[in-house]
C-alpha positions in Angstrom: 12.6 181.7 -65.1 14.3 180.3 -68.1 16.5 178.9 -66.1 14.0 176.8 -63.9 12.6 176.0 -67.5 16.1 174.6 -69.0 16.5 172.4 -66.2 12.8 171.0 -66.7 13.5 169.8 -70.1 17.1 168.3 -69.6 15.5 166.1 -67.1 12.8 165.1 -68.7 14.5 164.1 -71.9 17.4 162.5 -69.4 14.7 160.3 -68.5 13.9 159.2 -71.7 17.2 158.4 -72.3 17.3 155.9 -69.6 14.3 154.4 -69.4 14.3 150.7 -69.4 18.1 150.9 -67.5 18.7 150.5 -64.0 18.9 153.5 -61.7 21.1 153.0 -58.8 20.3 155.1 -55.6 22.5 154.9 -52.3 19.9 153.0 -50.9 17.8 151.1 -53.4 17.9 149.6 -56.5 14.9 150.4 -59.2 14.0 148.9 -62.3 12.5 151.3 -64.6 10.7 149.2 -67.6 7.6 150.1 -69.6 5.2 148.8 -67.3 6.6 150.9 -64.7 9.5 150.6 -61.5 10.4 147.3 -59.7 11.9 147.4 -56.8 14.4 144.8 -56.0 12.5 142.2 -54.1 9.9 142.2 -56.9 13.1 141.2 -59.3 14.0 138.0 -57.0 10.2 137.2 -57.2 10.3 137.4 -61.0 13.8 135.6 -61.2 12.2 132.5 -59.3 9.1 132.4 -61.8 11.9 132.0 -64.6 13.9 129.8 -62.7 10.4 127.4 -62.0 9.2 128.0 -65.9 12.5 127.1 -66.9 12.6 123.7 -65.0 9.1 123.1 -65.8 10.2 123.6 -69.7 13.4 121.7 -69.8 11.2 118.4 -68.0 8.6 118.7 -70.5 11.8 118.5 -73.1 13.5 115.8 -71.5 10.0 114.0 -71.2 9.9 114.4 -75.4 13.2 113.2 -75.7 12.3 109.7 -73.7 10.0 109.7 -75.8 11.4 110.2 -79.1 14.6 107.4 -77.7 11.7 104.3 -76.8 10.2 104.7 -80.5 13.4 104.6 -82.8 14.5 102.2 -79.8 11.8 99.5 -81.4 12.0 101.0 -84.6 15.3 100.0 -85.0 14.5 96.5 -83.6 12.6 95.9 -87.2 16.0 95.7 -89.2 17.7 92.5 -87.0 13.7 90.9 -86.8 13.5 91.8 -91.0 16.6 90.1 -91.6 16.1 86.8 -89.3 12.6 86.4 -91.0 14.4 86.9 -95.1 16.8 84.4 -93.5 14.8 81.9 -92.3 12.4 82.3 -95.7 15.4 81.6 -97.6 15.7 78.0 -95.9 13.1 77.1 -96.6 13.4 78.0 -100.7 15.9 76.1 -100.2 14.6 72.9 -99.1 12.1 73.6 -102.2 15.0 74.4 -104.8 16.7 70.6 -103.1 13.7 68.5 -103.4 13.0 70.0 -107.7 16.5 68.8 -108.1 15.7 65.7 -106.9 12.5 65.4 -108.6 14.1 65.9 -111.9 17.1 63.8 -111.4 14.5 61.4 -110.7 12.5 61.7 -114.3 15.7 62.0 -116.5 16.8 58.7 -114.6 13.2 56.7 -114.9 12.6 54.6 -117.3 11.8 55.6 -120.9 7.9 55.9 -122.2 6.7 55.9 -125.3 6.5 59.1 -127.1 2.8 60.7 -127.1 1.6 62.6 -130.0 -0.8 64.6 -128.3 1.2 68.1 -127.8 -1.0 68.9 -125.0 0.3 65.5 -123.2 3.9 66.3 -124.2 3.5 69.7 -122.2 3.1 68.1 -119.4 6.5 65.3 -119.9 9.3 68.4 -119.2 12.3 66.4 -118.8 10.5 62.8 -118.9 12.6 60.5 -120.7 10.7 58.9 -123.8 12.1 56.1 -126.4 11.3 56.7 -130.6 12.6 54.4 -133.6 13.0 55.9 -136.9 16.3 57.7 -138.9 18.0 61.3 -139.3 17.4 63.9 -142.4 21.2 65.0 -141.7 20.5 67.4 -144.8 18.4 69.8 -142.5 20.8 69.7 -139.2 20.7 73.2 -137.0 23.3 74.3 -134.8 23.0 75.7 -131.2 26.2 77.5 -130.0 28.3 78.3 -128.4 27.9 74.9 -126.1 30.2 73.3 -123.9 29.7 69.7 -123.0 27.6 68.8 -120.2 30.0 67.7 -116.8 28.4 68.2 -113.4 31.5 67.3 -111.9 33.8 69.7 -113.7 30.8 72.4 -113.4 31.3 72.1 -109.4 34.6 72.3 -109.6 34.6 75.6 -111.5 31.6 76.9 -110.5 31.8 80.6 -109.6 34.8 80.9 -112.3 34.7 83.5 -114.6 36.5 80.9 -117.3 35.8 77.3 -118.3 38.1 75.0 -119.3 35.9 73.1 -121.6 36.0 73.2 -125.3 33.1 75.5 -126.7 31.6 74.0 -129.6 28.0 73.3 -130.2 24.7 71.1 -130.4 23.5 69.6 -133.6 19.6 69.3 -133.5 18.6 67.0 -136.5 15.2 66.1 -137.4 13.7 62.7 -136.8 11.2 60.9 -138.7 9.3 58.3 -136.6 8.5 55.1 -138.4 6.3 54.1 -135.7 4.3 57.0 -135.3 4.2 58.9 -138.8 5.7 62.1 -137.8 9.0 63.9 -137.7 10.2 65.4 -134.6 13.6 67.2 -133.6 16.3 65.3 -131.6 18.9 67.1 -129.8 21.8 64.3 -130.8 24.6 65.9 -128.5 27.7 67.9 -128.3 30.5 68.5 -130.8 34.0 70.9 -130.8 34.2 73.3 -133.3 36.2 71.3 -135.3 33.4 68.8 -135.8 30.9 71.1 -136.8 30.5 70.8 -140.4 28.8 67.2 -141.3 31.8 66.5 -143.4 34.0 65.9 -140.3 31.9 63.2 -138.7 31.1 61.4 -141.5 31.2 58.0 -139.6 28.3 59.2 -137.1 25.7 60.4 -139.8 23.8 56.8 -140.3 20.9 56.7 -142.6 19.5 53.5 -141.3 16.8 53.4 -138.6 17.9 53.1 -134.9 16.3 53.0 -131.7 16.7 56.7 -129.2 16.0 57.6 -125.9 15.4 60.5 -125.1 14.3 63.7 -123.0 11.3 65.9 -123.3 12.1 69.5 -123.8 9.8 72.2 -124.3 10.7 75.8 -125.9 12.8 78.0 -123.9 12.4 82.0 -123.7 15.8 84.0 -124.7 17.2 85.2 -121.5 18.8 88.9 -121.2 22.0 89.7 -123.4 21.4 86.5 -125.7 21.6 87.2 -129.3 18.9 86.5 -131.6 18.9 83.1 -133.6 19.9 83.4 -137.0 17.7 80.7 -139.3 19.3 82.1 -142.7 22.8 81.6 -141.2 21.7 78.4 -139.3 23.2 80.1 -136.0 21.0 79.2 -132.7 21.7 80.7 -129.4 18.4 78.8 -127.6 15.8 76.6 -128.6 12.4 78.1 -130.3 10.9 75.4 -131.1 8.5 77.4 -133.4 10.9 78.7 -135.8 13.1 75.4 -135.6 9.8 73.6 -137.0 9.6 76.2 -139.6 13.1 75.6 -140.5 12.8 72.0 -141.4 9.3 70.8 -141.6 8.8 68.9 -138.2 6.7 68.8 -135.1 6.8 71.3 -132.4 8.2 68.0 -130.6 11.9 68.6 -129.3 14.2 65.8 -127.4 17.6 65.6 -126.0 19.2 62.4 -127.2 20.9 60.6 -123.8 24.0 59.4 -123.5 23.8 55.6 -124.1 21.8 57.3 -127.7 25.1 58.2 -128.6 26.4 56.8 -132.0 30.0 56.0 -132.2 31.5 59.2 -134.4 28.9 61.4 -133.9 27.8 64.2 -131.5 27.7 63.1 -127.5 24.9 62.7 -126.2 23.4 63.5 -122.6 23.7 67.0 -122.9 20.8 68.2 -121.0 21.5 70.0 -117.8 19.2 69.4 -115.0 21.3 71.1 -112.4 19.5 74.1 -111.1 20.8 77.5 -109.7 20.8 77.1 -106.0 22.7 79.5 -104.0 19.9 80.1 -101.3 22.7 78.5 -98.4 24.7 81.8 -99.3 21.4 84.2 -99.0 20.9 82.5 -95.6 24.4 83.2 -94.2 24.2 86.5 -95.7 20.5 87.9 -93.9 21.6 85.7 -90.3 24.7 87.5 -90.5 23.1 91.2 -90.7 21.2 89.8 -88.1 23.6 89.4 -85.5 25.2 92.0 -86.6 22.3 94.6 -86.1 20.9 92.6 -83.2 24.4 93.3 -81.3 24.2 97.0 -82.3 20.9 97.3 -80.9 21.9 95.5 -77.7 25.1 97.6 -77.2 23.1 101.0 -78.1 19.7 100.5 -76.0 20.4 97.9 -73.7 24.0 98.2 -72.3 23.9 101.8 -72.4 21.0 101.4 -69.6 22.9 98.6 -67.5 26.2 101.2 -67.4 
């Protein structure tokens, strides 16, 4: 009996043991599992389910993936159509920056007014050219430096250079009394090197007698990024305030640049205002058409000529 009782509980803890295994008879095959025994046609029915739920699953997958390729496929078609319309904006800002050029070429070349004393009139003269009669007070000159002279043609020629080969020096702004209209103004006379700074060296261009200028409007400029501050006690003037240059000597907010013909033999050249404006728009053109193409013909080769191979 204690036998038959032994052999009882070896199998039943033998089947334990192997539940969930396979048990392999001489003449079928079971699969013992939790929910109970399979036999092995049941098994081929279950592998097919898995086979069709695994076809079923990898469709739906490729179906995302289709997905996902057509919307970065016209996502990435923004960057060439973004960089065609930045090109074709830039052509046109420069057609604008070509005809300003032209329009002030045009005022600084008319023909002289005379000078208004109404500073709200004056505002509105920015590079105008205007003619005044009346004499220097050489005894309050200011200095604007450093300044080379004003050459368009040597500017295009070095434009883009780190280095200039003109000689830095400066521009003497000397106050002008008008006889004709009761009022002192500032004049821009012109250039000078370094070594005709100091009154003393250009004695022969400091006349005290009245003369007849031409001239160009200017209005007060804002100091640009890394320029120094002007120095009134030291006379030392990196751009033109026209505030604290009237302070300095007692005349009108009024400023003008002297032109050329102005000049007076042995003293600073005149002409020295710059109307040549930065235009490098021709360079932003070739630089957003060529992303462009560039990204257009990625785009073509990735999306396009993928499909066609």
């Amino acid at each position: 009996m204690s036998s038959f009782r032994l052999m009882l509980m070896f199998s039943h803890n033998t089947f334990k043991i192997i539940r969930g295994s396979i048990l392999i008879s001489p003449k079928r095959t079971l699969f013992a599992t939790r929910l109970g025994l399979f036999r092995r046609q049941d098994a081929r029915v279950l592998r097919c389910n898995l086979s069709r739920f695994s076809q079923r699953s990898s469709s739906t997958v490729a179906g995302t993936e289709k997905v996902e390729d057509s919307f970065m496929k016209w996502l990435l078609l923004l960057i060439p159509a973004t960089t065609f319309c930045l090109g074709t904006w830039q052509l046109k800002r420069r057609e604008w920056k070509l005809e300003l050029i032209r329009d002030l070429q045009n005022l600084t070349t008319s023909e002289p007014i005379p000078l208004p004393i109404d500073s709200m009139e004056i505002k509105q003269l920015e590079y105008r050219r205007v003619k005044v009669r009346g004499r220097f007070d050489h005894s309050k000159e200011l200095y604007v430096l450093p300044r080379s002279p004003v050459d368009p043609e040597r500017e295009a020629r070095e434009a883009g250079r780190i280095s200039s080969s003109a000689e830095s020096g400066a521009n003497v702004i000397t106050p002008f009394y008008c006889t004709d209209l009761g009022i002192t103004i500032l004049v821009n006379r012109g250039y000078v090197p370094k070594s005709k700074i100091r009154p003393e060296t250009r004695m022969k261009g400091q006349v005290t007698e009245d003369v007849d200028l031409v001239g160009v409007v200017r209005l007060t400029e804002q100091r640009k990024p890394f320029v120094p501050q002007n120095n009134v006690k030291a006379n030392s003037w990196h751009y033109r305030d026209l505030e604290a240059m009237a302070n300095a000597t007692g005349a009108e907010e009024i400023f003008i640049d002297a032109v050329f013909d102005s000049t007076i033999p042995g003293g600073p050249i005149g002409g020295q205002t710059r109307v040549a404006l930065r235009n490098e728009h021709m360079q932003y053109v070739i630089t957003w058409y060529g992303l462009c193409a560039a990204t257009s013909y990625m785009w073509y080769a990735k999306f396009i000529k993928r499909i066609a191979l």
